[in-house]
N, C-alpha and C positions, 0 to 999 in steps of 0.2 A: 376827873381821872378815875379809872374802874380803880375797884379795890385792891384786884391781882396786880396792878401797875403800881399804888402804894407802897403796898406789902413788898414785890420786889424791887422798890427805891431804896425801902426801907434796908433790905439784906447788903444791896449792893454798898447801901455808904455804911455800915457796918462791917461788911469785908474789909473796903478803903482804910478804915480807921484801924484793923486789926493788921492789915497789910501795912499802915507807917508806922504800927508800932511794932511790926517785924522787923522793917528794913532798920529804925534807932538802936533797938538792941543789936542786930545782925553789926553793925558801925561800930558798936561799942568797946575802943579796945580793951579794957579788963574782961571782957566775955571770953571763957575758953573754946578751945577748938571745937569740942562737941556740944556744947552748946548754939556755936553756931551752928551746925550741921541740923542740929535739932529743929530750931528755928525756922533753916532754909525748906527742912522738911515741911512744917507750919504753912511754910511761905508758896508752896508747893500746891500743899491741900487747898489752901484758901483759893487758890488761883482755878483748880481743876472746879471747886465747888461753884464759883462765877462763872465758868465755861458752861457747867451744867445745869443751872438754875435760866441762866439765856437761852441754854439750847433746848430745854424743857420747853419753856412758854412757845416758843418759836413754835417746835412740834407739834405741839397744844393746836396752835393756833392755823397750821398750816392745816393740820388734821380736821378742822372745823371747817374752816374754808375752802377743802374738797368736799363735806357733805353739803354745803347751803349753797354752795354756787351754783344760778338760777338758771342757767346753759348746761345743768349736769345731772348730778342727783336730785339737788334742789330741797332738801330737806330744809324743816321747817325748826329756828335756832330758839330752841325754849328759856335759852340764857345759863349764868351763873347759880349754878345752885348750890353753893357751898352754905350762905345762910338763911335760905330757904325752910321756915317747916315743916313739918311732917312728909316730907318726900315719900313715895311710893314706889313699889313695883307696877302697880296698877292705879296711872292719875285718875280717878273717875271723873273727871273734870273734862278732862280730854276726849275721853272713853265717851262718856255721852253726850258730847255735842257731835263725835261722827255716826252714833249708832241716830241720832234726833236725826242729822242730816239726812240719813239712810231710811226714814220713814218711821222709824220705829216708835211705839208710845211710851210716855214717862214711866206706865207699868208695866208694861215692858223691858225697858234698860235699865228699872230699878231692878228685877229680878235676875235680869241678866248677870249684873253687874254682883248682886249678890252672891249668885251661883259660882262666880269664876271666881272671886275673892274667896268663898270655903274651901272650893278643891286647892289655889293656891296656898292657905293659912293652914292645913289640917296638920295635927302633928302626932298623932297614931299610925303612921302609914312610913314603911323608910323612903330615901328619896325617889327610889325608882318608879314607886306607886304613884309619887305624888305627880312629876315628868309625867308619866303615863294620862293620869287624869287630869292632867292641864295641855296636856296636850291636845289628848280628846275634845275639850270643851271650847279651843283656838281653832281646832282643825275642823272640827263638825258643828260647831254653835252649841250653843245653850236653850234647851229644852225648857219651855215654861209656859205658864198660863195668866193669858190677860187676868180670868177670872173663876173661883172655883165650877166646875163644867164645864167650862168651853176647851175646845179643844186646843191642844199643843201648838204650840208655836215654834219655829228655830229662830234664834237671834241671835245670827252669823257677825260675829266680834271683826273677824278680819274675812273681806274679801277675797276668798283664793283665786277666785275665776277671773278676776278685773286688778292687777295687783295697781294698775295706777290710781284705782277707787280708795286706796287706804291712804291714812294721814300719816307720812311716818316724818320724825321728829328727833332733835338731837338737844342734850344737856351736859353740861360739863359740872367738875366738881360736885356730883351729886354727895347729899350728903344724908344717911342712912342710919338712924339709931337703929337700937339693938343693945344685947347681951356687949357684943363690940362696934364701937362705932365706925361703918364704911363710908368711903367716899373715894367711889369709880371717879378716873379721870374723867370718861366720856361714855354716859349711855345712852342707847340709841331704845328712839319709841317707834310701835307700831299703834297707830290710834291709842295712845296712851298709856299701851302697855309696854313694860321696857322687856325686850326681847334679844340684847345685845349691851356687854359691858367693854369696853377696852379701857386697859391701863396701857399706857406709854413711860417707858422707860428711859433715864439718861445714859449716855453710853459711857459714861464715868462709874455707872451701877451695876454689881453683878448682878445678873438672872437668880442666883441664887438668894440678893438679897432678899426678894421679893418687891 
């Protein structure tokens, strides 16, 4: 059994068990009037939180299963990434097995790969510079040299001319250190780069919650 299926066995008989020791007290005749009412509120929550914790995963999962179906989008399912290490914006892992496919040399996609990780990591520059020059080096490639002298190379990251020539890729639960620790519901990759985050939401949850 995956982990997520555990984990929500785990909540669901945990509810159960707080849901009969709702409905014992709620029975209880020494209990006053507002205590039951309180209770019933309890009995309430717990109920709307089961609703929502099913209709999450359901979501989750429906949401996956529009990007990987093989008659459709077809994206390629990188899995569970909630305890996954060192997660990235930038898998290079990914990254260079489609720029290798793409002809390119190991010094090559090592430089490449360099280039695009500084303008992405730079933190002298506010965001819009930095949008700007990662833009730049997605939209136009990355300028480099096999070797001191020889001339420039481009090594075009993402395909714009041939969009079916890109590897693009889907992960759930990604999970993201940092100053604060994130983990997007669902990122979407383009040859390794995540280029797309969606959260999904329960409709038990305000928008304002976050």
């Amino acid at each position: 059994i995956a982990d997520d299926a555990v984990e929500t066995v785990k909540i669901v008989i945990e509810l159960l068990l707080q849901v009969g020791c709702t409905f014992y007290l709620f029975l209880d005749p020494y209990m006053t009037c507002r205590n039951k009412l309180h209770h019933l509120f309890l009995l309430l929550q717990l109920f709307l939180g089961f609703v929502g914790i099913l209709e999450y995963h359901t979501c989750q999962d429906r949401v996956i299963a529009l990007f990987t179906k093989p008659d459709g989008l077809n994206y390629t399912y990188l899995g569970n990434w909630h305890d996954r290490p060192d997660n990235s914006n930038i898998e290079e892992g990914l990254l260079s097995n489609y720029l290798q496919e793409n002809g390119y040399t190991q010094t090559l996609i090592k430089k490449a790969i360099y280039e695009l990780k500084k303008v992405a990591g730079v933190q002298n520059k506010n965001l819009y510079g930095i949008n700007k020059d990662v833009y730049t080096i997605l939209r136009y490639g990355a300028k480099v040299r096999e070797d001191v002298g020889e001339n420039t190379q481009t090594v075009r990251l993402i395909d714009w001319e041939n969009p079916q020539n890109n590897h693009f890729a889907i992960a759930e639960e990604v999970s993201i250190k940092g100053e604060n620790r994130k983990r997007p519901d669902i990122v979407i990759y383009v040859n390794g780069i995540a280029l797309g985050v969606l959260e999904l939401k329960r409709s038990t949850v305000s928008v304002s919650e976050g």
